[in-house]
C-alpha positions as YAML, in Angstrom:
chain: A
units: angstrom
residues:
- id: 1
  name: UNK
  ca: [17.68, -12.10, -4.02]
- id: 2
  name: UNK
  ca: [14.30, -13.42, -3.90]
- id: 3
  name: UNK
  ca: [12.31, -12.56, -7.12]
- id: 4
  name: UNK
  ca: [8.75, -12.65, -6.32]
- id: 5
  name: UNK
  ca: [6.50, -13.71, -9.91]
- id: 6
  name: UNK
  ca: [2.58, -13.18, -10.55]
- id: 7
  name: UNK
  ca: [1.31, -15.88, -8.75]
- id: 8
  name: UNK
  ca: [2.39, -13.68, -5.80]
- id: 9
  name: UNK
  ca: [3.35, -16.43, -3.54]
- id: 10
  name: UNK
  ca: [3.34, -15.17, 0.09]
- id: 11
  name: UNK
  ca: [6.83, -16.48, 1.18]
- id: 12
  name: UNK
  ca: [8.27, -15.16, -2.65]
- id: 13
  name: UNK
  ca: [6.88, -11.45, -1.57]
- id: 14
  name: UNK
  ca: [7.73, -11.36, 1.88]
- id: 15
  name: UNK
  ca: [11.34, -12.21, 1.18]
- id: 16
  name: UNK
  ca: [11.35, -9.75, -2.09]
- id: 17
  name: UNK
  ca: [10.67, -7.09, 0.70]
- id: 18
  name: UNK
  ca: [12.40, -8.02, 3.26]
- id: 19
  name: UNK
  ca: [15.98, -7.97, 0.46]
- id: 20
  name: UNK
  ca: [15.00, -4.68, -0.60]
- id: 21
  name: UNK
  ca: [14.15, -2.94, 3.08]
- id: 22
  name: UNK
  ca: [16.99, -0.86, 4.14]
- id: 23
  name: UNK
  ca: [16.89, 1.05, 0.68]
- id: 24
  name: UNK
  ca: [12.78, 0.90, -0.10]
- id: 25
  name: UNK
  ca: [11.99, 3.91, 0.97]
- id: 26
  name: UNK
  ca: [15.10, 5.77, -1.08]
- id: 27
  name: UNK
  ca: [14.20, 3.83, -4.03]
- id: 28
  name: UNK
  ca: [10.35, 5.25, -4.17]
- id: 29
  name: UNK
  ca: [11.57, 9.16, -3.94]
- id: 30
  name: UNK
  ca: [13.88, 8.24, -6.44]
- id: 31
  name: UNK
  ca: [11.87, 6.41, -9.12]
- id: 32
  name: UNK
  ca: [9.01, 8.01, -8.52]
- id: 33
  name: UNK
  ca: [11.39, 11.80, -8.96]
- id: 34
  name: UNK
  ca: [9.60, 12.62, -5.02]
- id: 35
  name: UNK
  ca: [5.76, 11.91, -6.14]
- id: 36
  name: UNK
  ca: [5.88, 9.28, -3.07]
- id: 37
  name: UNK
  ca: [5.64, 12.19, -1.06]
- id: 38
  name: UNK
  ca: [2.44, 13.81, -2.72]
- id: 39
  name: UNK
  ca: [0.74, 10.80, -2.25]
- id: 40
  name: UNK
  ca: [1.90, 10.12, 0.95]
- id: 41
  name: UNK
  ca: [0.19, 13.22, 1.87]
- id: 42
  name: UNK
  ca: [-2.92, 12.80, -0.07]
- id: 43
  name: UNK
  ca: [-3.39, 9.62, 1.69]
- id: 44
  name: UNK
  ca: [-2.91, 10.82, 5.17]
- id: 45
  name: UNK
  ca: [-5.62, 13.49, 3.79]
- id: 46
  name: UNK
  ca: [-7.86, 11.09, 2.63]
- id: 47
  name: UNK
  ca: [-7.78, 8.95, 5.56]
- id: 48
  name: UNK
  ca: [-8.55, 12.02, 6.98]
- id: 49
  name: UNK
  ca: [-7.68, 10.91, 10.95]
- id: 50
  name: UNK
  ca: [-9.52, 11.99, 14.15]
- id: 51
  name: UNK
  ca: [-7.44, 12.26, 17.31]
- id: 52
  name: UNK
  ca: [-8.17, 9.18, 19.78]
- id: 53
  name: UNK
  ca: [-9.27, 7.30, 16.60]
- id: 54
  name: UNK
  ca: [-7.27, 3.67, 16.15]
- id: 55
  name: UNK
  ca: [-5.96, 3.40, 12.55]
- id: 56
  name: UNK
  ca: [-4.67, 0.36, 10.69]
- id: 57
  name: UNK
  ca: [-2.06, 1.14, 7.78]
- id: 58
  name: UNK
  ca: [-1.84, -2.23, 6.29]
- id: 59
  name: UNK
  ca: [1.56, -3.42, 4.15]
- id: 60
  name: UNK
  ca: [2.85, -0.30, 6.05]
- id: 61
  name: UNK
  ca: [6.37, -0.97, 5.10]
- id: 62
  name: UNK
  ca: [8.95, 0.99, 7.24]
- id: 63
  name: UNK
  ca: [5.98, 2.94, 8.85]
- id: 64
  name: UNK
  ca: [6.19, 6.15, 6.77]
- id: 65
  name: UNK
  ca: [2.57, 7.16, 5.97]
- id: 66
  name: UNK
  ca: [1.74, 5.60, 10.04]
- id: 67
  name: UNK
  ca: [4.09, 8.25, 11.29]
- id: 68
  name: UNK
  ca: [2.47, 10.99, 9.30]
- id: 69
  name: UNK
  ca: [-1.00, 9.48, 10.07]
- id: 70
  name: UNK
  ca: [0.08, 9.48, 13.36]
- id: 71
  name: UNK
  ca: [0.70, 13.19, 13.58]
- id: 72
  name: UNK
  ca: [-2.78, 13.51, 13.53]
- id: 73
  name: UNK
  ca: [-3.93, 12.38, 16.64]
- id: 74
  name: UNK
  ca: [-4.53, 9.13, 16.08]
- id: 75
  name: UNK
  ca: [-3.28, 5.70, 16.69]
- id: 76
  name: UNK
  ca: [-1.62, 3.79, 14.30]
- id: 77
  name: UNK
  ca: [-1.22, 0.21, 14.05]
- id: 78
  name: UNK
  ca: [1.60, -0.42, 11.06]
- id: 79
  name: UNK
  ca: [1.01, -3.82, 9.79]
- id: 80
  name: UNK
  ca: [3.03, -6.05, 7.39]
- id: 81
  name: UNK
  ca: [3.96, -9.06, 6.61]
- id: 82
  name: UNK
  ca: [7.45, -8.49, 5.48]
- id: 83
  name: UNK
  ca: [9.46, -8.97, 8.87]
- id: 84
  name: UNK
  ca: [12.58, -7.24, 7.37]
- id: 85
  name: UNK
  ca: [10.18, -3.76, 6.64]
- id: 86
  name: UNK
  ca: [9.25, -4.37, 10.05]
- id: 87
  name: UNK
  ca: [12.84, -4.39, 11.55]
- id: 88
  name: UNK
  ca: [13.82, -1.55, 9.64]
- id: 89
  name: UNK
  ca: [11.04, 0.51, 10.81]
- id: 90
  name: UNK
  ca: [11.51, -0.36, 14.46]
- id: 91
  name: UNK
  ca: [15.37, 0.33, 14.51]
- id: 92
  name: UNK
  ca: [14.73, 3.75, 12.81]
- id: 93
  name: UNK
  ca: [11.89, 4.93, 14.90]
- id: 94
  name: UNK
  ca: [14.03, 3.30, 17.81]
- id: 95
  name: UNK
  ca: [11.35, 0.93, 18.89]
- id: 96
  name: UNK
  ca: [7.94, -1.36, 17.97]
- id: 97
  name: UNK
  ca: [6.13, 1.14, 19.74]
- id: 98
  name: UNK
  ca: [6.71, 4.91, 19.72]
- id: 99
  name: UNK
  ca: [5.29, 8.27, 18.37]
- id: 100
  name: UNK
  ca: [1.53, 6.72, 18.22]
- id: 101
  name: UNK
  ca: [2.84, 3.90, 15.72]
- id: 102
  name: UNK
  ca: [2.72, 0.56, 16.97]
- id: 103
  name: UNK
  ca: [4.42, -2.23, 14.26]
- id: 104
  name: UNK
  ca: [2.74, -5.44, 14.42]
- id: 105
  name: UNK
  ca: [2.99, -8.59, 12.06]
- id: 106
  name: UNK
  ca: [0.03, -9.36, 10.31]
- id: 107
  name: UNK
  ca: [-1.01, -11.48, 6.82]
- id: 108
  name: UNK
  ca: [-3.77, -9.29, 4.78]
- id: 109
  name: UNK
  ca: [-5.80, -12.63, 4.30]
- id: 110
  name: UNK
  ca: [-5.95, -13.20, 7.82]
- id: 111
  name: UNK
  ca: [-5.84, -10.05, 10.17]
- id: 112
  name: UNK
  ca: [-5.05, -10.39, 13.99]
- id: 113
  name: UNK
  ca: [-7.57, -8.06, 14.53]
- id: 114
  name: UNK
  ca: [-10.78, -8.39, 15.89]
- id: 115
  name: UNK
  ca: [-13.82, -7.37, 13.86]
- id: 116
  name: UNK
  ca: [-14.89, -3.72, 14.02]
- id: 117
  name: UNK
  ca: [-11.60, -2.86, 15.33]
- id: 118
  name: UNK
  ca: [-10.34, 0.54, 13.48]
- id: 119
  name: UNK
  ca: [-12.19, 3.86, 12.59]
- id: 120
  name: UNK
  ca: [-10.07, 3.79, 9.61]
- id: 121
  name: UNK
  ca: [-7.98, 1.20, 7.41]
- id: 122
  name: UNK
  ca: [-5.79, 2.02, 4.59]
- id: 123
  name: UNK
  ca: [-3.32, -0.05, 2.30]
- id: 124
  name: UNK
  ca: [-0.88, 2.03, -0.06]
- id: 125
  name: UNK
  ca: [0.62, 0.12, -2.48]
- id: 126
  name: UNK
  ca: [0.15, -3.26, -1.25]
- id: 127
  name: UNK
  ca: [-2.94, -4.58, -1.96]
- id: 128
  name: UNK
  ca: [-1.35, -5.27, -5.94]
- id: 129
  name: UNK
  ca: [0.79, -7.80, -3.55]
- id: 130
  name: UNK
  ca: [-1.43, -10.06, -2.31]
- id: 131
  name: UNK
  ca: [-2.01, -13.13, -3.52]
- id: 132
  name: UNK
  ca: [-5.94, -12.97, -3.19]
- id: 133
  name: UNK
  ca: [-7.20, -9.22, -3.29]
- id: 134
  name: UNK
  ca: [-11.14, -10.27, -2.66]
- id: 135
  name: UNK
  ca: [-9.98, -11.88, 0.54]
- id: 136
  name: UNK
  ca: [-7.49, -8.91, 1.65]
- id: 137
  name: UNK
  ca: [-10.52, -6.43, 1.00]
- id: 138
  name: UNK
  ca: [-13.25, -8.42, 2.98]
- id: 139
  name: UNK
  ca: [-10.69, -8.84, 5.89]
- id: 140
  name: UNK
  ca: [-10.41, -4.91, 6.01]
- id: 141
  name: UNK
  ca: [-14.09, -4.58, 5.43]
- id: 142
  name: UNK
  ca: [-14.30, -6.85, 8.68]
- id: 143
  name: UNK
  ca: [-11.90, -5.24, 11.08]
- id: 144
  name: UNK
  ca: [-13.38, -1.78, 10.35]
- id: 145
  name: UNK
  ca: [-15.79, -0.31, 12.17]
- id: 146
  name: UNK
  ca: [-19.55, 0.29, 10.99]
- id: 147
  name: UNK
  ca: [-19.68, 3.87, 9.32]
- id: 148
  name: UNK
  ca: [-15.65, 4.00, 9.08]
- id: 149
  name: UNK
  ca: [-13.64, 4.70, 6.05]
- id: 150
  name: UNK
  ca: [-10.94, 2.69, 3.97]
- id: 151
  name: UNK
  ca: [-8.42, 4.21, 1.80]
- id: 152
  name: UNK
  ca: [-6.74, 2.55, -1.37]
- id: 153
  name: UNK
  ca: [-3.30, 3.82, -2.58]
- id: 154
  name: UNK
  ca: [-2.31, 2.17, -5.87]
- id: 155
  name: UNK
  ca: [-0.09, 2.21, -8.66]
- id: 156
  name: UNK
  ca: [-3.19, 2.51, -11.76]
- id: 157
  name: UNK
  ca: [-3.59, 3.15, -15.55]
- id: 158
  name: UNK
  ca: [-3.26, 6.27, -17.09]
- id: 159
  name: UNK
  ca: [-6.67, 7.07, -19.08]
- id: 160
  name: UNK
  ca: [-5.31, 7.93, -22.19]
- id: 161
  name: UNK
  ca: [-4.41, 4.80, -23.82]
- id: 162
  name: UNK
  ca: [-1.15, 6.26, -25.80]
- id: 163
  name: UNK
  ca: [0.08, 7.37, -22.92]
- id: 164
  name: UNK
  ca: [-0.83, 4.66, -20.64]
- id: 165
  name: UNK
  ca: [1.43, 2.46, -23.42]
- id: 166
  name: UNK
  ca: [4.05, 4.85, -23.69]
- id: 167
  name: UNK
  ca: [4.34, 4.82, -19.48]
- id: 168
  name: UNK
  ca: [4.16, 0.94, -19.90]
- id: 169
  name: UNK
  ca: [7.12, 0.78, -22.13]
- id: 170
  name: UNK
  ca: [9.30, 3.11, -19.24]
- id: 171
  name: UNK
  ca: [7.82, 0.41, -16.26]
- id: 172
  name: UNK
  ca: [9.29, -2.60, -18.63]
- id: 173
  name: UNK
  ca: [12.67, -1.01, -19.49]
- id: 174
  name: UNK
  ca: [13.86, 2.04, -17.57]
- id: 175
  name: UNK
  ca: [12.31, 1.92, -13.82]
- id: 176
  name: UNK
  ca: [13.89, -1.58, -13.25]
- id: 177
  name: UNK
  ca: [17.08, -0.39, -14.58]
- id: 178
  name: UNK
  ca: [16.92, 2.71, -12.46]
- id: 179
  name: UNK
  ca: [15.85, 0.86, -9.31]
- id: 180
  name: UNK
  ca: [18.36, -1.63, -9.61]
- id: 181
  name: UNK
  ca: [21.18, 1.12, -9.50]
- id: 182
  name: UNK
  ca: [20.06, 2.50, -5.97]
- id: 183
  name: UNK
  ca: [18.98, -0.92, -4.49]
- id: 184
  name: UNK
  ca: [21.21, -3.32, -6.45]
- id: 185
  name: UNK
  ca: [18.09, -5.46, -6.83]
- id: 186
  name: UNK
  ca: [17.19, -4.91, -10.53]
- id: 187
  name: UNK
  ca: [15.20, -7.85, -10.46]
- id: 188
  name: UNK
  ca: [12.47, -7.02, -8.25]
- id: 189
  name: UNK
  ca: [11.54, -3.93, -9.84]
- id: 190
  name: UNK
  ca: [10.93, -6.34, -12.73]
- id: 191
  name: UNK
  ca: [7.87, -7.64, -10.67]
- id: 192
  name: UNK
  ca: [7.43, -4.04, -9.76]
- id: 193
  name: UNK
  ca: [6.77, -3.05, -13.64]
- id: 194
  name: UNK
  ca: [4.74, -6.76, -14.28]
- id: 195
  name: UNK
  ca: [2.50, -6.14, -10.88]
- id: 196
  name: UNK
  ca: [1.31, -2.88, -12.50]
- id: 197
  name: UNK
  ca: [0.95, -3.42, -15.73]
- id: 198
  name: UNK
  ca: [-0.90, -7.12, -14.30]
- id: 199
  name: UNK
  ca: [-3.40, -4.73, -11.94]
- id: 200
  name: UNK
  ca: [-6.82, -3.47, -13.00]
- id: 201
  name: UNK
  ca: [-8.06, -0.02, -14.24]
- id: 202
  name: UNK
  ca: [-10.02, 1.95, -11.73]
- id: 203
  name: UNK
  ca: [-13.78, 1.11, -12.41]
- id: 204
  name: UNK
  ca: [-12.62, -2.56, -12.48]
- id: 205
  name: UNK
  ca: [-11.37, -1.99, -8.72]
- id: 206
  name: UNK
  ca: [-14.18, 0.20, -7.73]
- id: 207
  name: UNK
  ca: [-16.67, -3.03, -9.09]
- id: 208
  name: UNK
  ca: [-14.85, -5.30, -6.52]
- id: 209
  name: UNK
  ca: [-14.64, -3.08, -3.64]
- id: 210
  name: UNK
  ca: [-18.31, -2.52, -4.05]
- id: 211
  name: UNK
  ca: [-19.22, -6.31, -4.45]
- id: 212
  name: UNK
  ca: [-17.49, -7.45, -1.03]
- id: 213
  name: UNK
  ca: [-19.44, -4.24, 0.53]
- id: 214
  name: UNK
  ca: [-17.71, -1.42, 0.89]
- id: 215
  name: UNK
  ca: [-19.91, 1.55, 0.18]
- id: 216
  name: UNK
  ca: [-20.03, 5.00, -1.24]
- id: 217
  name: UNK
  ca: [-17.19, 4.10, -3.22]
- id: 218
  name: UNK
  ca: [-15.42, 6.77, -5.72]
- id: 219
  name: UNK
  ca: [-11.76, 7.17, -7.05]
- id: 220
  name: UNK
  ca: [-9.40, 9.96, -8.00]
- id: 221
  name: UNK
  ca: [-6.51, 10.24, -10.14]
- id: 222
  name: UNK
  ca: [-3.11, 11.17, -8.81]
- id: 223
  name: UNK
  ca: [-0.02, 12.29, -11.00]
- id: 224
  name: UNK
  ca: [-2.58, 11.70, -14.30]
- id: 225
  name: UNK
  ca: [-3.25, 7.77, -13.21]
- id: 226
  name: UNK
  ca: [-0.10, 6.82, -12.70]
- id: 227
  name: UNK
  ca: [-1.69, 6.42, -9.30]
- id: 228
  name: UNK
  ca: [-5.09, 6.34, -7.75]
- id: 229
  name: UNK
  ca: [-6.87, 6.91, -4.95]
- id: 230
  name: UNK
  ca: [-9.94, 5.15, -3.79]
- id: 231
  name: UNK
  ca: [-12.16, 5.63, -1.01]
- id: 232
  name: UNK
  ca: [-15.33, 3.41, 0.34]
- id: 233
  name: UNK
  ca: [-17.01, 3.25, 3.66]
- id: 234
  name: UNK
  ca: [-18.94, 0.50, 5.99]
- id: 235
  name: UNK
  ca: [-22.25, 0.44, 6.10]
- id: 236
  name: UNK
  ca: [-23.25, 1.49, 9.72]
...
């Protein structure tokens, strides 16, 4: 099993994934004791999709949160680089293309999409992936349309500094542990727990959305910070 590190080298990550596919989506109910789903929703709710509107969930995974977005109205186009996700969400939703979810391969530094593309782009729990997160926001600043809306789902910080340490000292030795049982990859929930712990407090994200111009941006904390949700839009 491939054990992606900090540096977050692309073909380390993408092969972390791809080991860890079939039992992914299992393993977030489970160590997350079904929060996933909560924010699932409040993401599809903050994305807030129109029907006939084109949609890109990016680092979509299996295609969970597409579906749901897709449910909506809108299109979906479920992008990731992980080509194991990929296959696992094509042979469950029996094809590449079905329901109003279309899976296509894609690198968040460099989109195959043309600019001003979507009405809406979204990333849950990937952008902490990538290996350059200035570059993976300007790309989705570029392929969204003037006036449309991007959604952030990410694992955060906890305000309360105790508590933020006390959660801390669960990510380091219990989650991996608990992970490893249902996926028998113990090890990548390691990078899991480091990834998080590695990522930056709200405002600090907020600052860098708003410097490669997204606007209007705010957050909003989910499950007390564990996760949070941020929002911006493109200037028209």
């Amino acid at each position: 099993m491939t054990r992606a590190k900090l540096d977050k080298k692309p073909q380390d990550v993408a092969a972390m994934f791809d080991g860890i596919a079939e039992k992914y989506d299992l393993v977030n109910d489970v160590i997350s004791l079904g929060q996933d789903r909560l924010w699932r929703k409040a993401v599809v709710d903050a994305v807030d999709a129109q029907s006939g509107e084109l949609v890109l969930d990016l680092a979509a995974g299996t295609g969970t949160s597409s579906e749901s977005i897709a449910r909506k109205g809108a299109r979906v186009i479920a992008s990731d680089f992980s080509l194991g996700m990929l296959r696992t969400g094509v042979q469950r939703r029996g094809g590449a293309s079905r329901g109003g979810v279309t899976f296509v391969a894609g690198d968040a530094l460099r989109l195959p999409f043309a600019d001003e593309a979507f009405e809406a782009v979204t990333i849950s729990f990937g952008l902490r992936n990538v290996a350059d997160v200035d570059q993976a926001l300007e790309e989705l600043h570029r392929v969204t349309k003037p006036g449309g809306r991007m959604v952030i789902c990410e694992f955060s910080h906890i305000p309360v500094e105790f508590v933020d340490k006390l959660y801390a000292t669960y990510l380091m030795g219990a989650l991996p542990k608990v992970a490893g049982l249902v996926s028998g990859s113990g090890e990548s929930y390691d990078y899991l727990s480091e990834s998080i712990m590695a990522w930056p407090k709200q405002p600090e994200l907020a600052r860098r959305l708003q410097e490669v111009g997204w606007e209007r941006v705010a957050w909003r904390n989910l499950s007390t910070g564990i996760v949070a949700l941020h929002r911006g839009f493109r200037g028209k």
